[in-house]
N, C-alpha and C positions, 0 to 999 in steps of 0.2 A: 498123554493118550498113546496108547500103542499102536506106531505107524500103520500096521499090517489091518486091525480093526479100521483105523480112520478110512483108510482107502477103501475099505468093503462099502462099509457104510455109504459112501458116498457113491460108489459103484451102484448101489442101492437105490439109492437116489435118483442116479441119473438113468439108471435102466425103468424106473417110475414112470419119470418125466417123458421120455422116451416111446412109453408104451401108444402115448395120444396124449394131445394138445387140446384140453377144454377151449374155450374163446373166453375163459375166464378173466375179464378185466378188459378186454380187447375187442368188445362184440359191434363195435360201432366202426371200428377199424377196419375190421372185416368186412363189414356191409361195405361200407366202399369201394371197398379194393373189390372186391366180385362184383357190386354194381359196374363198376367204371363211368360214372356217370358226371364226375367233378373232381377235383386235383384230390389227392392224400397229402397232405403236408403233415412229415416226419421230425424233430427235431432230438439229435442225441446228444447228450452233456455228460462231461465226464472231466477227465483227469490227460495227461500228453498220453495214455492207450487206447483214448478216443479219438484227440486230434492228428491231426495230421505233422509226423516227425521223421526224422531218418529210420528212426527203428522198420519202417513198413515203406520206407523208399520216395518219400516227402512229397508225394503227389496224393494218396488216399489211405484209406485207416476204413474199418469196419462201416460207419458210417456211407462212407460211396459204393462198399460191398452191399451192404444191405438195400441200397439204393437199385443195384443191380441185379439181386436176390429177387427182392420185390415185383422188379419187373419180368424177370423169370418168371414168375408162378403168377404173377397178372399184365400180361402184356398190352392187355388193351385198356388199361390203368394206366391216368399222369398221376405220377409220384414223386417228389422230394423231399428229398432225406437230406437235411441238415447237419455239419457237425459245429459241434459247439463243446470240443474238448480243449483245454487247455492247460500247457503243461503244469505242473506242480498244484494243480489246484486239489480242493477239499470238499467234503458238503458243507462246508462252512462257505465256501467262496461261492459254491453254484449256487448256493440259497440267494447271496449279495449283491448275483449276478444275473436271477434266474428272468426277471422284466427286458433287459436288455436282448439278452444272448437268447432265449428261447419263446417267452410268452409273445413278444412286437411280432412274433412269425406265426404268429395261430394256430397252433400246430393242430391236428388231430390225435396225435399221437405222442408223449415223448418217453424217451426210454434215458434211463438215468442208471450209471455204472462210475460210483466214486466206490473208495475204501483204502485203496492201494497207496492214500498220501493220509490220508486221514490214520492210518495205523500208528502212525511213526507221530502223529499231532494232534488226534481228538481221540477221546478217549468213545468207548461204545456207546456209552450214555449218550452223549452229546451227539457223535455220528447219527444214530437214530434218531432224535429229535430233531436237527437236520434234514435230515429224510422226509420224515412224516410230513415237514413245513414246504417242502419244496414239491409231495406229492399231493398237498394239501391245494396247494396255489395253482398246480396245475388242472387238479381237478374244478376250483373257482372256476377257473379258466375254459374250462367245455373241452378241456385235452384226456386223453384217457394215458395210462402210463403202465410202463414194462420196467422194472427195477432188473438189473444183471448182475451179475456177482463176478468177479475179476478172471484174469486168470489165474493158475497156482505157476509159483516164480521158487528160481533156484534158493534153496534157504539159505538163511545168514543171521546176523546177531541182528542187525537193524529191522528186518525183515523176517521176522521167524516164520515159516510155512503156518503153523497152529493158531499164530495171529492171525495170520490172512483169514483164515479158518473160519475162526470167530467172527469177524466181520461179516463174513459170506453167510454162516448161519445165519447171522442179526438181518442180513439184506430177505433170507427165505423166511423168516418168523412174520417180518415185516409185509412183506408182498403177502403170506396166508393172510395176516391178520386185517391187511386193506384189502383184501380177496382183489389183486394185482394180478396183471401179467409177468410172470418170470422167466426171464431167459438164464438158466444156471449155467453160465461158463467156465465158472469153477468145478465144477462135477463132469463139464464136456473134457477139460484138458486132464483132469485127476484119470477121467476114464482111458485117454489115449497113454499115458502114463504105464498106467496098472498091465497096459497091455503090450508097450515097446516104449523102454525109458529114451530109447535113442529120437527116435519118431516124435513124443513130446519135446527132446531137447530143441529137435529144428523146427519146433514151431516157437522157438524164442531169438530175439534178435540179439538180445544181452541176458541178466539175469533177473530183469523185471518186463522189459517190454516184450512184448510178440511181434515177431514177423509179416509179411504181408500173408502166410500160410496161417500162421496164426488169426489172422483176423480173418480171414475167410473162414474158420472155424466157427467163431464170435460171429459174424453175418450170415451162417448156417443158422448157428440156435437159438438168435434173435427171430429171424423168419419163422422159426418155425414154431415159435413163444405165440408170431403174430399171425400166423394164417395155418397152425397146422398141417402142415406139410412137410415131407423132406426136401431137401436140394442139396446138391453139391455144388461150388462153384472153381473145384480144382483145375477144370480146362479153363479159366478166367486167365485171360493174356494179360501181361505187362501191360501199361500205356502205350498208346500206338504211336505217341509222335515221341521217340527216345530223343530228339535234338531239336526240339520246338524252340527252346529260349538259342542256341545257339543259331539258328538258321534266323530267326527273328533276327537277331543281333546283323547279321552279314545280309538279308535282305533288304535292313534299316540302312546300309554303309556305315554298321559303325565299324571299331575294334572289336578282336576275340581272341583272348588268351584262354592256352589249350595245355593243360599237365598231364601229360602222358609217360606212361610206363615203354620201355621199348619193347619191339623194334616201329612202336610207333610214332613214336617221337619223329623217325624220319621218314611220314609218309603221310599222315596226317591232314599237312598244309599246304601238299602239293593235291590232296583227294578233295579235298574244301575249294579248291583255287580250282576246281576244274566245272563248277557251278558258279564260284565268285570271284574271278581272274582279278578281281582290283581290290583284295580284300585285304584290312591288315591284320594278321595273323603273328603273331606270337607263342612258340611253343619254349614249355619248359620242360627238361627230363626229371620223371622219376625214374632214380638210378632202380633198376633190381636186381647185377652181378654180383655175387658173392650174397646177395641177404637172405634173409630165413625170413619167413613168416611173419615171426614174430617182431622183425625188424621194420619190413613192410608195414606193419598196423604201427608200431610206434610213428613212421614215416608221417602215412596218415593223418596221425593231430593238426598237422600244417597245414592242411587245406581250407579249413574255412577260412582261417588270416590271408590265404592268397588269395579268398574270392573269386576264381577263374570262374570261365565261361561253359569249359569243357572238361572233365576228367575221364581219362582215359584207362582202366586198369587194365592190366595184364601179368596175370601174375605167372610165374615161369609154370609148368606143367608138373615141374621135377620135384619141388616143394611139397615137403610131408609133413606131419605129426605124428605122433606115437598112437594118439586115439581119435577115432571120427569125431568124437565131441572137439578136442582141441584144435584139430584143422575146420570145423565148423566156426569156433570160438573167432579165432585170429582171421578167418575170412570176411566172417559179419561185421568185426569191427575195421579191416581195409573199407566194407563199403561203407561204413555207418556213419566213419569219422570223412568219409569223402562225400557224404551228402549235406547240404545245409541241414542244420538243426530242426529248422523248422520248416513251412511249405515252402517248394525247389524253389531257388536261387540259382544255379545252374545247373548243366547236362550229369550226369553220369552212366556211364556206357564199359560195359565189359566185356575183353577181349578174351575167347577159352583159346587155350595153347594151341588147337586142331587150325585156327586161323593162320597161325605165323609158324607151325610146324608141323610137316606129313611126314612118315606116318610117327604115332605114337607109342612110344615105347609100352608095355602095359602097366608099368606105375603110375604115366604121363594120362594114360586113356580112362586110367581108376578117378585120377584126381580132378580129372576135367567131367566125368558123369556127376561128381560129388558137386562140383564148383558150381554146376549148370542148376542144379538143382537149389544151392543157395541162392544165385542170383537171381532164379524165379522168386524165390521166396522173400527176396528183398523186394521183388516188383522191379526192376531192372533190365532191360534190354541187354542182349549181349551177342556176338559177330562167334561166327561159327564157321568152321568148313565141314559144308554134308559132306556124305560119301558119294566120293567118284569125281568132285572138283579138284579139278585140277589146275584152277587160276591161282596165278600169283599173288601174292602180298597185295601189290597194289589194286589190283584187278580185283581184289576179293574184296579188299576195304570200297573201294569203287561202287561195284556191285549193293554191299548194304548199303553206303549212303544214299544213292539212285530208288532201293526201294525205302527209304524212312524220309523219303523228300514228300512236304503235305501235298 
């Protein structure tokens, strides 16, 4: 199919979908949520681009967005939202899975977004009949259901964009023909695409999964699948406690080992020790003189085997690429491979060069607008110096730990 046609087409589509949101499939859904009159219980099941991973910074995924979506446009609605993604899985596995992980939770609603592992291991037949059985059980069930379509992910041999394609059509034939709730996520990221390739890249963490940007995308167009509406939820901040598992640990008396990039490595354990004077603290350096980028993300792989408490990045200012994609590329995976796999295991926290250097040269000031912006997009806290501070290293690192204390 000729790329330039396929992208219309779907442009087509989502500018459709776009125009207004029937309550097609969702009308019971609705009534609640505008009643507010008793809980909404949500339940999402998918594949690790539903659950909760490092790609989106191992505390939430679309699922907790839409949670907070939801209560945007009905505040005076009790809502929960469910996630019940798991990585590698298939419509063959949610069907296997589907009594445990979604139906025991009654849900009112469940929205179901597999395809993206099923390409590469069930063929479309099978996928859809999957489907049908797992929207079939819900509906037994007194659940009403929102079918989604993935995102579109960088192409490759094992992954061909046109596959994905297929799938996503089979998920919209599928939803007309059980006259379904759709939320087309595929057609939402195709559209940002068609309009700034750069723009879609950073809403990807690697070259299948999305971002925490990215999933606020996915918790816009499900919302608005389920209550017609728009929202944005781009002012959505990071978590608010960036060192919950680490202050937990040193409120407890235990140990905390801290991997830090310099020049934090020597500042660290004396800023922890000025709340936990008896604390035992262990830091180890990641070196970052002389390395490139790219050396940095290899670095990286070594952190889950160290299982620390605290990681500290900081990656020098001065560090380039040749292209915004590739200095994107090599940052995502600094943070990616330094968060646990799966939901946090411990801290991760990032230092912009403005903390530990004034002023900024303008390569340094380029590269820290760009950085800041990815570590939002990770969902990731990160230590700043505003304009016109003039506190020290230690005084600054001070200062943020003082306001991230619960």
């Amino acid at each position: 199919m000729n790329r330039l046609l396929f992208a219309f087409s779907l442009l087509l589509q989502f500018a459709t979908m776009a125009r207004g949101q029937s309550a097609n499939g969702v009308e019971k859904t609705r009534q609640l949520l505008t009643e507010a009159k008793g809980p909404v219980r949500i339940v999402c099941i998918g594949d690790s681009i539903t659950g909760v991973y490092y790609h989106s910074g191992s505390v939430r995924a679309y699922p907790e967005m839409l949670q907070i979506a939801l209560k945007r446009l009905h505040p005076q609605a009790s809502i929960t939202v469910r996630n019940a993604g798991i990585s590698g899985d298939t419509s063959k596995g949610g069907l296997a899975r589907l009594e445990r992980d979604v139906l025991a939770h009654k849900p009112h609603l469940v929205t179901i977004m597999f395809g993206m592992n099923d390409l590469v291991r069930v063929p479309v037949a099978g996928f859809v009949a999957n489907m049908k059985q797992i929207i079939q059980r819900c509906r037994d069930a007194g659940a009403e259901v929102v079918l989604c379509t993935q995102n579109n992910i960088v192409d490759s041999p094992q992954r061909p964009v046109e596959k994905l394609a297929e799938y996503s059509q089979a998920i919209r034939d599928l939803a007309k023909a059980e006259s379904l709730g759709l939320a087309d996520c595929f057609a939402a990221y195709e559209a940002v695409r068609a309009k700034d390739p750069l723009e879609w890249n950073l809403l990807l963490s690697d070259a299948i999964h999305p971002n925490m940007d990215g999933h606020k995308l996915f918790a816009e167009t499900i919302a608005k699948t389920i209550t017609g509406k728009d929202l944005s939820l781009r002012d959505e901040p990071p978590p608010p406690n960036p060192l919950a598992h680490t202050l937990k640990r040193l409120g407890e008396g235990k140990s905390v080992t801290v991997f830090a990039m310099p020049p934090y490595d020597q500042h660290i354990e004396a800023a922890l020790k000025k709340r936990h004077p008896d604390a035992q603290i262990t830091v180890k350096t990641w070196p970052t003189e002389s390395k490139t980028l790219a050396e940095l993300e290899t670095a990286a792989k070594a952190v889950r085997t160290m299982k620390p408490d605290l990681v500290l990045i900081a990656v020098p200012g001065h560090l380039s690429e040749k292209t915004p994609q590739t200095f994107h590329q090599r940052y995502s995976w600094i943070m990616n491979w330094s968060l646990s796999f799966g939901p946090q295991e411990w801290d991760v926290v990032v230092a912009l060069p403005s903390a530990a250097k004034t002023p900024l040269d303008a390569v340094e000031a380029a590269n820290e607008a760009f950085a800041r912006r990815l570590v939002r997009a990770q969902d990731l806290s990160y230590i700043e110096r505003l304009p016109g501070d003039q506190s020290t290293l230690p005084e600054l690192l001070e200062k943020w730990l003082n306001a991230h204390q619960p």
